[in-house]
C-alpha positions as CSV (number, residue, x, y, z in Angstrom):
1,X,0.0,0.0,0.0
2,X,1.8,3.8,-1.1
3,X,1.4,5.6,1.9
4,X,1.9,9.7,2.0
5,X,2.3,11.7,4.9
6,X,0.4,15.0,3.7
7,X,0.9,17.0,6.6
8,X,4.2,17.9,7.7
9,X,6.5,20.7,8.6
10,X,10.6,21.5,8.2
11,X,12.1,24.7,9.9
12,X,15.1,26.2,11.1
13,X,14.4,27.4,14.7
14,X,13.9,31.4,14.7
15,X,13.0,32.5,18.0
16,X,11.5,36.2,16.7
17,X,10.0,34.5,13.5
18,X,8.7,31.9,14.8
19,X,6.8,33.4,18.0
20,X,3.8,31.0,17.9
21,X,5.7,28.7,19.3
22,X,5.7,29.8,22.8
23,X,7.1,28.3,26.3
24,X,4.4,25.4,26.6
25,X,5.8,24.3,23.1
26,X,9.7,24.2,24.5
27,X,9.9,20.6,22.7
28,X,9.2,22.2,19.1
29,X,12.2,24.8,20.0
30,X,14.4,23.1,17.5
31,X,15.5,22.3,14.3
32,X,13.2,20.2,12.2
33,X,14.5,18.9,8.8
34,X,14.2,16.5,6.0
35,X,16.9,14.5,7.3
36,X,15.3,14.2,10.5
37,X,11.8,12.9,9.4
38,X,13.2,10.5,6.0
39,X,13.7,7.8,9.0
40,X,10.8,8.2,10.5
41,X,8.9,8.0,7.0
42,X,11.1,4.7,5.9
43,X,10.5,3.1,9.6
44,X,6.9,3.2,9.0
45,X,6.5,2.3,5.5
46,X,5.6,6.0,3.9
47,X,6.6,6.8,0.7
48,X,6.8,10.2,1.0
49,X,5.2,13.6,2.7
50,X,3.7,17.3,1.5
51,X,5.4,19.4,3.3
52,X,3.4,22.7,4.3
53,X,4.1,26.2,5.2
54,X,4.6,27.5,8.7
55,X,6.1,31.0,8.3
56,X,4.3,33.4,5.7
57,X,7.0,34.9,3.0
58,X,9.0,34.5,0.3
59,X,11.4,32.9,2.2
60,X,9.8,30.4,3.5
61,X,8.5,29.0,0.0
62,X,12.0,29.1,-1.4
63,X,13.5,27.5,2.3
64,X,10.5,24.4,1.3
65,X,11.1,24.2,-2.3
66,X,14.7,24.0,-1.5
67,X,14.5,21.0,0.8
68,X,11.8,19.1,-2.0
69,X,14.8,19.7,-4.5
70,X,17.3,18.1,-2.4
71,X,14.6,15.2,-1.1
72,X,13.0,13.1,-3.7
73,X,10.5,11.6,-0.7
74,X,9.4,15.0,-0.3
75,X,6.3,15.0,-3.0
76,X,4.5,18.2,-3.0
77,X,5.3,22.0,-1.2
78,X,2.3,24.0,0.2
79,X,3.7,27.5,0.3
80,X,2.1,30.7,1.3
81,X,1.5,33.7,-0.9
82,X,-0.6,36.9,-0.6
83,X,-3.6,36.7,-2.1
84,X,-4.7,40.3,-1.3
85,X,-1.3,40.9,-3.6
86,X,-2.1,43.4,-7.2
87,X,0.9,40.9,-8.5
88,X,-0.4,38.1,-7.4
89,X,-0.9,36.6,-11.4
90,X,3.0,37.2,-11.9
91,X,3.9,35.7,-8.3
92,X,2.1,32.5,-9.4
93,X,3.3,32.7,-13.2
94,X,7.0,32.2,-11.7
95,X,5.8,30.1,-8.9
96,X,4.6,27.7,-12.0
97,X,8.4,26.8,-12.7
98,X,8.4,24.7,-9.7
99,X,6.8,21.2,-10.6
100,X,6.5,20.1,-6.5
101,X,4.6,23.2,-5.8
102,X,1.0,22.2,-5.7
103,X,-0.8,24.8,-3.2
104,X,-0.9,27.4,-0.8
105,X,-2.0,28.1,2.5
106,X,-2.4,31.4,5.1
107,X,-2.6,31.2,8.9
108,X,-6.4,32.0,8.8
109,X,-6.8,30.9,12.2
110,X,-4.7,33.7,13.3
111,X,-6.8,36.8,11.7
112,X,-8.5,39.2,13.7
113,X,-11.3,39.1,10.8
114,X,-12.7,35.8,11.4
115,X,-14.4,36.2,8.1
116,X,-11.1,37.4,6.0
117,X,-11.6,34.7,3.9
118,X,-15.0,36.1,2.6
119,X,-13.1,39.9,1.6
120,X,-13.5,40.4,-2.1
121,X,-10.0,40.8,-2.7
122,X,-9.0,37.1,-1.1
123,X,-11.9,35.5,-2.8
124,X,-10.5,37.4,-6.2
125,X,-7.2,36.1,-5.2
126,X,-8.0,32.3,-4.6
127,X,-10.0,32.7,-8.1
128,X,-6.6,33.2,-9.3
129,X,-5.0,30.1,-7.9
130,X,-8.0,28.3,-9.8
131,X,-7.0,29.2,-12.8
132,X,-3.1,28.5,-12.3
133,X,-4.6,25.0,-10.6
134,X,-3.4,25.5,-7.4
135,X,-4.8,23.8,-4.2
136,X,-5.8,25.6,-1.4
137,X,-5.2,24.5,2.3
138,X,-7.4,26.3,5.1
139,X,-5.7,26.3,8.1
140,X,-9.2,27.3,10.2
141,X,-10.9,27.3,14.3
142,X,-14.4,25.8,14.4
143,X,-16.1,29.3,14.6
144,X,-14.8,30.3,10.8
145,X,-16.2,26.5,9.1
146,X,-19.1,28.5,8.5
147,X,-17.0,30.9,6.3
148,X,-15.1,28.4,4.8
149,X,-18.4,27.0,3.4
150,X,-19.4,30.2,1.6
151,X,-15.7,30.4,0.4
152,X,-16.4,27.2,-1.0
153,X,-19.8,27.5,-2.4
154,X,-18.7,31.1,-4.2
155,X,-15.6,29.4,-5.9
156,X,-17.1,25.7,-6.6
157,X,-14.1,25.0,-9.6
158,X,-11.8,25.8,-6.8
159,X,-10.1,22.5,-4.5
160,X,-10.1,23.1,-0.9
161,X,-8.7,21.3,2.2
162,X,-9.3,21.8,5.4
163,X,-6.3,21.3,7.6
164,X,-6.8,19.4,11.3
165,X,-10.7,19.0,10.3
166,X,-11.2,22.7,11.4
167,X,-9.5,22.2,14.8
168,X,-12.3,21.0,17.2
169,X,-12.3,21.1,20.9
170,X,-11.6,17.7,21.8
171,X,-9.7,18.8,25.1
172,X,-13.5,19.6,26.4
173,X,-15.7,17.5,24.1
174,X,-17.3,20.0,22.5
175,X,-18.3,18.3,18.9
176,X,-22.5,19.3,18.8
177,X,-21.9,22.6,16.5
178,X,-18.7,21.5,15.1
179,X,-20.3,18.6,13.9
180,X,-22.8,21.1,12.1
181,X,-21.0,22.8,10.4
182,X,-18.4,20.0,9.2
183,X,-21.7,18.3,7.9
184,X,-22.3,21.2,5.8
185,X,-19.1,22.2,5.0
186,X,-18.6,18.2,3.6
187,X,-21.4,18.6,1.2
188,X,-19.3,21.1,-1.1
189,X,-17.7,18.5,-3.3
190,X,-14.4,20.5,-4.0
191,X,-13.7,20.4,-0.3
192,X,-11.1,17.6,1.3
193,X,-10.1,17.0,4.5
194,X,-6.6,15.7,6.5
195,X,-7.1,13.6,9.3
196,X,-4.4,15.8,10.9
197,X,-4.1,17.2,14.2
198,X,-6.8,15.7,16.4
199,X,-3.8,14.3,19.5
200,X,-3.2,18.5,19.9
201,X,-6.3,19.5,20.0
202,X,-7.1,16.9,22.3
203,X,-5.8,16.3,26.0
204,X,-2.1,16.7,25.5
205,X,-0.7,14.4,28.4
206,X,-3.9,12.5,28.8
207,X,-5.6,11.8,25.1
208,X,-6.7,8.1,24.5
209,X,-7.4,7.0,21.0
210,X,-11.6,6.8,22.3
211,X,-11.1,10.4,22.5
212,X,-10.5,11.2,18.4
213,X,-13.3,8.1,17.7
214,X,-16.4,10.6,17.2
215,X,-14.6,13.5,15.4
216,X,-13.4,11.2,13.4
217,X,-16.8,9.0,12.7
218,X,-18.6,12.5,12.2
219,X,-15.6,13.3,9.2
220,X,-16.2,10.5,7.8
221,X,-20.0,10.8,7.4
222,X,-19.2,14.0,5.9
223,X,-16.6,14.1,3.5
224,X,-16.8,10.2,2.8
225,X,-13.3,7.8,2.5
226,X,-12.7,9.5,-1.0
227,X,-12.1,13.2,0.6
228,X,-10.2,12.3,3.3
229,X,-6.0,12.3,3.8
230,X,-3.8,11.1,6.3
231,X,-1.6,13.6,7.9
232,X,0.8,13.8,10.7
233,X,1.3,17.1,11.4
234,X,5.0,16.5,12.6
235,X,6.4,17.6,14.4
236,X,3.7,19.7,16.2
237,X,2.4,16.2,17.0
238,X,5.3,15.9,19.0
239,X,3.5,17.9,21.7
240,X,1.3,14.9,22.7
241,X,2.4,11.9,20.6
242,X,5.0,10.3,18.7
243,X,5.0,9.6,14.8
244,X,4.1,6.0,15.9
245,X,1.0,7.0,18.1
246,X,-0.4,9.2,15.2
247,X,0.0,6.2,12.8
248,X,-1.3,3.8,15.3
249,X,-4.3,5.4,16.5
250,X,-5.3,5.7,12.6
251,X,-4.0,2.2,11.7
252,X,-6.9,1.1,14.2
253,X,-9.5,3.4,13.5
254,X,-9.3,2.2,9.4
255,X,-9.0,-1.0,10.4
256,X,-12.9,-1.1,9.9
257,X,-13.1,0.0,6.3
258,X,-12.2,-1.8,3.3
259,X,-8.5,-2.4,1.4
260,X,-9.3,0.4,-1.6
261,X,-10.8,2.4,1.3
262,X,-7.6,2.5,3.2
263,X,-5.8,2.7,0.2
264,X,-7.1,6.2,-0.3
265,X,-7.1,7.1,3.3
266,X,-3.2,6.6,3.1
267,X,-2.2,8.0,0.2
268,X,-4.5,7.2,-2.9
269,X,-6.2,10.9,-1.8
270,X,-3.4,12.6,-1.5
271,X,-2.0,11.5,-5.0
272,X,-5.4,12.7,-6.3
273,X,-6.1,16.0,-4.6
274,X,-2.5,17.2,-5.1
275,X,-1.5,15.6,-8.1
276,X,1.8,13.8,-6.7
277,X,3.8,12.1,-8.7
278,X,4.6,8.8,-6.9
């Protein structure tokens, strides 16, 4: 079975770039690299890994594109790019010369304007990543899944994913709206999802696999085994689990659905929603 990782991240530690990572976090105060997660890929039988933006600039786009060129298990790069940006048709026309380069993604979560998303200008501006056939990762909290519907619905040509399944509360249970509005957000056919995530977003010293069970049955019931990609979200996973507990607690939760089913689950999705080459 091809098994992709489509949810990871490389950085250099920065201690004024990289301020979201604050004193709670003192395990992700580090360097993260290629060379450092190609073992951890091969030791659990993946083929290879997206890599996705954690810093928004330039930089950071050519710092990822650099590593994919230097890492043939690294598959696809999602960058970051201003969308609001009047160049933003000549930023992607040179972007285009870089074949791993499949999407972009901006720290929505982090926006004063819970409804950026819905601006004229950034709906103009993912428009434009349509037509250059560019993905589109949204990195969201549950109380902007209701915008990321209407994003979806106004741009239907356009391929979302939602990163983390919209980062539900699973620390306190709370799944009755969230499940709402994933429900609804799943019936836009142009919208994936990663099964990314869920162990930091739940009890970080404490989380049992039970705990993930029903965010993860209600995923499924809305996006389907067809819409749905595996990711790690290494190393922030590293917060409350290893590689191997992320993979495990997913080994056992599709070990209810069928071989084609977990096929896609573990990489046949990601192939497909960001046109990897294997």
């Amino acid at each position: 079975m091809l098994k992709i990782d489509s949810h990871q991240h490389f950085w250099k530690y920065d201690p004024q770039r990289d301020g979201w990572i604050n004193e709670s976090m003192n395990i992700l105060k580090d360097d993260f690299l290629p060379e450092h997660l190609l073992s951890i890929l091969q030791h659990y039988g993946f083929a290879g890994s997206v890599v996705v933006q954690s810093d928004q600039s330039a930089e950071e786009n050519r710092f990822q594109l650099k590593n994919a060129e230097n890492y043939p298990f690294i598959k696809g790069v999602v960058g970051w790019v201003d969308l609001q940006a009047v160049d933003l048709q000549e930023q992607l026309s040179e972007y285009k010369k870089y074949d791993k380069l499949k999407g972009f993604r901006h720290i929505l979560q982090s926006e004063a304007d819970r409804a950026l998303m819905l601006r004229p200008d950034f709906i103009n501006g993912i428009r434009t990543l349509s037509r250059f056939d560019y993905t589109y990762d949204l990195l969201i909290f549950p109380d902007q899944l209701t915008y990321a519907k209407d994003l979806a619905s106004a741009i239907p040509q356009q391929l979302f994913i939602l990163d983390h399944l919209g980062k539900p509360d699973i620390r306190n249970k709370n799944i009755r709206q969230w499940s709402r509005d994933i429900l609804e957000l799943g019936k836009r056919d142009n919208v994936f999802c990663k099964a990314s995530g869920m162990v930091t977003e739940a009890d970080l010293k404490y989380w049992k696999e039970e705990d993930l069970r029903p965010y993860l049955d209600v995923l499924f019931e809305a996006f389907g085994p067809g819409r749905i990609l595996f990711g790690s979200d290494w190393p922030v996973c590293r917060l409350a689990a290893t590689y191997g507990q992320v993979t495990t607690a997913m080994n056992n939760y599709m070990a209810e659905f069928s071989k084609q089913e977990q096929e896609q689950f573990w990489g046949g999705n990601a192939l497909r929603f960001y046109k990897l080459k294997k």
